[in-house]
ZAMARGU-4260 file (C-alpha; in steps of 0.2 Angstrom, whole numbers, plus 5000, padded with zeros to 4 digits):
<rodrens>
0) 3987/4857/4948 | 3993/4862/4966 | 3987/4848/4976 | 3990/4834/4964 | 4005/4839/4957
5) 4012/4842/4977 | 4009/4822/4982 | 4022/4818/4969 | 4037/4821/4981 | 4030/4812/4996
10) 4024/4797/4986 | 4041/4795/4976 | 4051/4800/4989 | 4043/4785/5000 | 4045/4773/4985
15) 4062/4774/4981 | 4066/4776/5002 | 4059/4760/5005 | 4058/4752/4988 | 4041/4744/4997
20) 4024/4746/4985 | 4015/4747/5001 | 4022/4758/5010 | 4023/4771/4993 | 4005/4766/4993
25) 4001/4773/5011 | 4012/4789/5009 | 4001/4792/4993 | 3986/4790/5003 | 3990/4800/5015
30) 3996/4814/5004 | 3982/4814/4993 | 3969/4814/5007 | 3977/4827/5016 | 3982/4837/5003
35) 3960/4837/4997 | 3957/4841/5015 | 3969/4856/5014 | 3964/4861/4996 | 3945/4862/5001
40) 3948/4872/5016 | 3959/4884/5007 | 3947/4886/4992 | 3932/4888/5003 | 3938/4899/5017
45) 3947/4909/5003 | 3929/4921/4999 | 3913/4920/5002 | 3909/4921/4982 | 3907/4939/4983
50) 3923/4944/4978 | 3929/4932/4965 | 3908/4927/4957 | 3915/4908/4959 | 3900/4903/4968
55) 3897/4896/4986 | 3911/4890/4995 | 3906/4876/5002 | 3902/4869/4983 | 3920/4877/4978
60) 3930/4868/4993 | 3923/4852/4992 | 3924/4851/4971 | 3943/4859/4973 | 3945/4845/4988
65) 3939/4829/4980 | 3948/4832/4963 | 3964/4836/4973 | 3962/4819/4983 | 3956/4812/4967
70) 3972/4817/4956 | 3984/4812/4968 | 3975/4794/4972 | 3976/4793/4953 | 3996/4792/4954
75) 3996/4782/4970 | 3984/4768/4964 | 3999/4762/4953 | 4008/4756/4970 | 3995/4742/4975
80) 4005/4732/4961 | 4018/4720/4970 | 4034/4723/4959 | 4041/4739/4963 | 4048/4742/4944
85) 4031/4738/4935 | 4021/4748/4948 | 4034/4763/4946 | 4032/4761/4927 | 4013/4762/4926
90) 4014/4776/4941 | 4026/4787/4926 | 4014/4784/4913 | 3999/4790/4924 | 4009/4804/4931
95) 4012/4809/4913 | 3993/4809/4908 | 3989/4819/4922 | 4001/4832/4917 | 3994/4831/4898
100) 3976/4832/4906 | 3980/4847/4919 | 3988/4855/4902 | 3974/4855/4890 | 3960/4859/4906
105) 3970/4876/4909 | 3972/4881/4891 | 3953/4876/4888 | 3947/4882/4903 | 3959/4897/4908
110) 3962/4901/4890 | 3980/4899/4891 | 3988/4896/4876 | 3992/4875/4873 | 4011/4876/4874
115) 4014/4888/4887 | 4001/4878/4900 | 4011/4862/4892 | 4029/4869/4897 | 4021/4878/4914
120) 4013/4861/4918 | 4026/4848/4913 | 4040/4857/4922 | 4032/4860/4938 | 4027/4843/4939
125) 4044/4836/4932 | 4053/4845/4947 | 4041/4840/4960 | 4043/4822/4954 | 4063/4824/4953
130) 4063/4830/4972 | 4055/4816/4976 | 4065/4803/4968 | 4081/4812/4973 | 4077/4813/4992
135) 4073/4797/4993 | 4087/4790/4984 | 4097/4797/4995
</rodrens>
């Protein structure tokens, strides 16, 4: 959740700033990029497999880095579509099915229970993407 949900600000704050597809569509790349590079290196460097029985870190960080990049290109694909409300409005509806996906992997996965992965989920996302949208209104 970390990774993808954290290129919402950047990506949205860069669309409504410059209310240019393209430029989102950069922003979005970059963050999602970046974000996989520092994901991987924080997952691997963070044990050695010891401690936590997660396996090798080099497998960890680059499975944790590619699905980081992974999510948050999946939110800035929506950008390489010209008009700036139609790609916005498919970019919501992918940002929402990330969200519903992130959900169900940590209550199927990390046995939390449905609704509170839901709530802890969709809110944390929510505000990222509000911060976006507020900053670059203004």
């Amino acid at each position: 959740m970390d990774g993808s949900v954290s290129t919402l600000a950047p990506i949205f704050a860069a669309a409504f700033a410059t209310r240019n597809t393209w430029d989102a569509f950069l922003v979005g790349l970059a963050a999602s990029l970046g974000a996989g590079i520092s994901m991987a290196f924080a997952e691997a460097l963070s044990d050695d497999g010891s401690l936590t029985g997660r396996g090798q870190p080099v497998f960890r960080g680059s499975v944790t880095g590619l699905m980081t990049a992974v999510g948050g290109i999946g939110h800035t694909l929506p950008f390489l579509i010209p008009d700036f409300h139609i790609a916005f409005t498919v970019a919501m509806a992918v940002v929402a099915c990330e969200l519903a996906i992130i959900s169900y992997v940590r209550h199927r996965y990390m046995d939390t229970p449905l609704l509170s992965s839901a709530f802890q989920v969709i809110v944390g996302g929510v505000l990222v993407f509000a911060v976006g949208i507020v900053i670059g209104s203004s």
